[in-house]
C-alpha positions in Angstrom: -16.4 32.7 -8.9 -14.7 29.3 -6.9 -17.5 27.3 -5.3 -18.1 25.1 -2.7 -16.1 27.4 -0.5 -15.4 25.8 3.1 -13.4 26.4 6.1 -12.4 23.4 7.4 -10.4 21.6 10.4 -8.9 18.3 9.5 -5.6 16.6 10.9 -4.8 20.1 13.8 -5.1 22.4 11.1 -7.2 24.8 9.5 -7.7 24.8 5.9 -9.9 27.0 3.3 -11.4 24.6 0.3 -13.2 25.2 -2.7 -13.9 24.2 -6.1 -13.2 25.7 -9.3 -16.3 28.0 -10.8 -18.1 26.6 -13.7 -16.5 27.7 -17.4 -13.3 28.0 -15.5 -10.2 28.7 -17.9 -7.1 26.5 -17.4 -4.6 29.4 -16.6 -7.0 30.0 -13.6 -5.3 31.1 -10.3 -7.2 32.0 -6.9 -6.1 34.4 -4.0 -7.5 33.9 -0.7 -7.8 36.6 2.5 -9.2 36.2 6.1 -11.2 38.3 8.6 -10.5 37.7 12.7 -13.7 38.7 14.9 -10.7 40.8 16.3 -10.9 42.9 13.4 -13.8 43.0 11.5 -14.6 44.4 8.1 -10.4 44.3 7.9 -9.8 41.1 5.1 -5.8 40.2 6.2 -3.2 38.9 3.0 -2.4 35.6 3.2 1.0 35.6 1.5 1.2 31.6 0.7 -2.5 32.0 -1.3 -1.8 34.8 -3.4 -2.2 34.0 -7.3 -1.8 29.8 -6.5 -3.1 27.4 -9.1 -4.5 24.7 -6.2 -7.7 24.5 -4.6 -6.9 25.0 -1.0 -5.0 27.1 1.5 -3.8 26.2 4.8 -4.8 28.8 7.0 -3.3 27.4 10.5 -0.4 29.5 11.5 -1.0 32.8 9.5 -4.2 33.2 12.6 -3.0 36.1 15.1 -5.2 34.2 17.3 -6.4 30.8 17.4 -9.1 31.7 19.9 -11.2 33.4 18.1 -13.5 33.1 15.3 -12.2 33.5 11.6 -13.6 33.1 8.0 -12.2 33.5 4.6 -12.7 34.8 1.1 -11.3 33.6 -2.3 -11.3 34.6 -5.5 -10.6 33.5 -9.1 -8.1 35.7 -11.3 -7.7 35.4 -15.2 -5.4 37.7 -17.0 -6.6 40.7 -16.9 -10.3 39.0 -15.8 -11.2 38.8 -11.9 -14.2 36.8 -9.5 -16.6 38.5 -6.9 -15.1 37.1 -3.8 -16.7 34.0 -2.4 -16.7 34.0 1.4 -16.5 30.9 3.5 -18.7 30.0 6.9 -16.9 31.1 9.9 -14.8 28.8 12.3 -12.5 28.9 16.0 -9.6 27.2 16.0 -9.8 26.0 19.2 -13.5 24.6 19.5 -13.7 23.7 16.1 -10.5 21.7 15.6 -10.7 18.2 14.2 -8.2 15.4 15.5 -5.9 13.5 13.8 -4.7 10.1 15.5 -0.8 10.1 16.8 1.5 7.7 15.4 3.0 5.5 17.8 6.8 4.7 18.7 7.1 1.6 20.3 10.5 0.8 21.9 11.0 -2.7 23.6 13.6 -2.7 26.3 14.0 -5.9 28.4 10.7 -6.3 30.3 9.7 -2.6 29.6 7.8 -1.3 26.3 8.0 2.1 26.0 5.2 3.8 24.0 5.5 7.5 23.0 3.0 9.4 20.3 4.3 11.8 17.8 1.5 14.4 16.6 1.3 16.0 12.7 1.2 18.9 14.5 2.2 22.6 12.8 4.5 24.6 14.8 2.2 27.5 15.7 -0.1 25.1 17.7 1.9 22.8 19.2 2.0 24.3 22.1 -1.5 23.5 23.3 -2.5 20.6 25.8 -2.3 18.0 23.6 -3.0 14.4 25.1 -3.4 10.9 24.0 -5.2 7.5 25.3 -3.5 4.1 24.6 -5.0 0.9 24.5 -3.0 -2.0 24.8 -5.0 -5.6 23.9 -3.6 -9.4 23.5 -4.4 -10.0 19.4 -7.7 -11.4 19.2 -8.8 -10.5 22.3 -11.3 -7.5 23.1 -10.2 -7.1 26.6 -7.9 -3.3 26.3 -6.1 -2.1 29.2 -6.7 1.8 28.8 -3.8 4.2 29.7 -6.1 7.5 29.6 -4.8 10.9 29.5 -1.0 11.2 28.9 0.3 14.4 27.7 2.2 15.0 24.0 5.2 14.2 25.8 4.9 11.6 28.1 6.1 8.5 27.5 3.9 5.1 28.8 5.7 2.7 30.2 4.4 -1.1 30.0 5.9 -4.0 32.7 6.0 -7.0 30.1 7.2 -9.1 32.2 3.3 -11.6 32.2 2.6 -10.8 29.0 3.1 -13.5 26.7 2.5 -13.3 22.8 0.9 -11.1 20.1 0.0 -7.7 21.7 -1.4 -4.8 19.9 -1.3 -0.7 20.6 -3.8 2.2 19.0 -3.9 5.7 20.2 -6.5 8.6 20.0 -5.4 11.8 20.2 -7.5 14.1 22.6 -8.2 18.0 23.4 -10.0 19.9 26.0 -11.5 22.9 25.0 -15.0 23.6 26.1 -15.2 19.9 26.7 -12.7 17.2 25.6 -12.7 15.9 22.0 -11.1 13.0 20.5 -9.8 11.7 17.3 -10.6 8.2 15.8 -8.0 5.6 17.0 -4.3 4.8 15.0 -4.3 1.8 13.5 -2.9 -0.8 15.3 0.9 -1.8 16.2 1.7 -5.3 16.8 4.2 -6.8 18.6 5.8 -10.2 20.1 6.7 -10.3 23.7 8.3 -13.0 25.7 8.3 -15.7 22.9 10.8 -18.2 23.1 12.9 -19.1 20.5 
């Protein structure tokens, strides 16, 4: 049977894990199911995780519903040979979820940056209130101006018209569900204003 079986959130999605089982043959494939608290006792296909060779399967989008708790099973197939199945933990999309920093697009206009924050987001969640904090800093400085609490969409726009030199953005994406979360900051995007020459 595959070990170390784990439902996990990483990045906005929701992915099952596991290791193979000890004496594993090489020709080894694994085929993973799910049960919704919607349904219980009912394990659901997962048509992307049937008979795969790799350790994981990205459960995200096959969830009816992201607002309520899940687990998972998987198990190891041989020829004609076949695990137990090994169940995971179980997990909620939406309070569970771990963050992933946006990456930022920075477009310098005149005396106007413009800052927007794309999301690795899958298409089955994207429609959730999504949100982002910027922090904009003069390199070498630890003095941020904070621009807290912008939506997916939304676009910052920066008057650059004092600033003078190296200045540097990071972003942390956030998410409110029972209360908010955040995800580690981007790492940072430099860039030169108002220098002459």
């Amino acid at each position: 049977p595959p070990q170390n079986v784990t439902l996990l959130t990483k990045d906005f999605d929701m992915i099952l894990t596991w290791t193979p089982g000890e004496g594993s043959p090489p020709n080894v494939t694994y085929t993973v199911r799910y049960e919704s608290q919607e349904r219980m006792d009912k394990w659901i296909k997962v048509p992307h995780c049937k008979n795969i060779h790799r350790t994981s399967c990205n459960l995200t989008c096959v969830l009816p519903n992201l607002f309520v708790k899940v687990r998972a099973r998987v198990k190891a197939v041989s020829g004609r040979f076949q695990s137990p199945w090994v169940e995971s933990e179980s997990k909620e999309y939406y309070l569970d979820v771990e963050l992933a920093p946006p990456v930022l697009n920075v477009n310098i206009k005149e005396n106007l940056m413009h800052v927007n924050a794309s999301f690795p987001l899958a298409t089955c969640v994207e429609s959730f209130f999504w949100m982002y904090d910027l922090n904009l800093w003069k390199a070498g400085s630890e003095d941020k101006k904070q621009y807290e609490g912008n939506f997916k969409q939304y676009t910052v726009t920066i008057d650059t018209t004092a600033l003078r030199g190296n200045y540097c953005l990071s972003a942390r994406s956030s998410f409110q569900s029972t209360d908010f979360k955040y995800s580690k900051f981007s790492q940072p995007v430099c860039v030169l204003l108002n220098q002459k020459g």
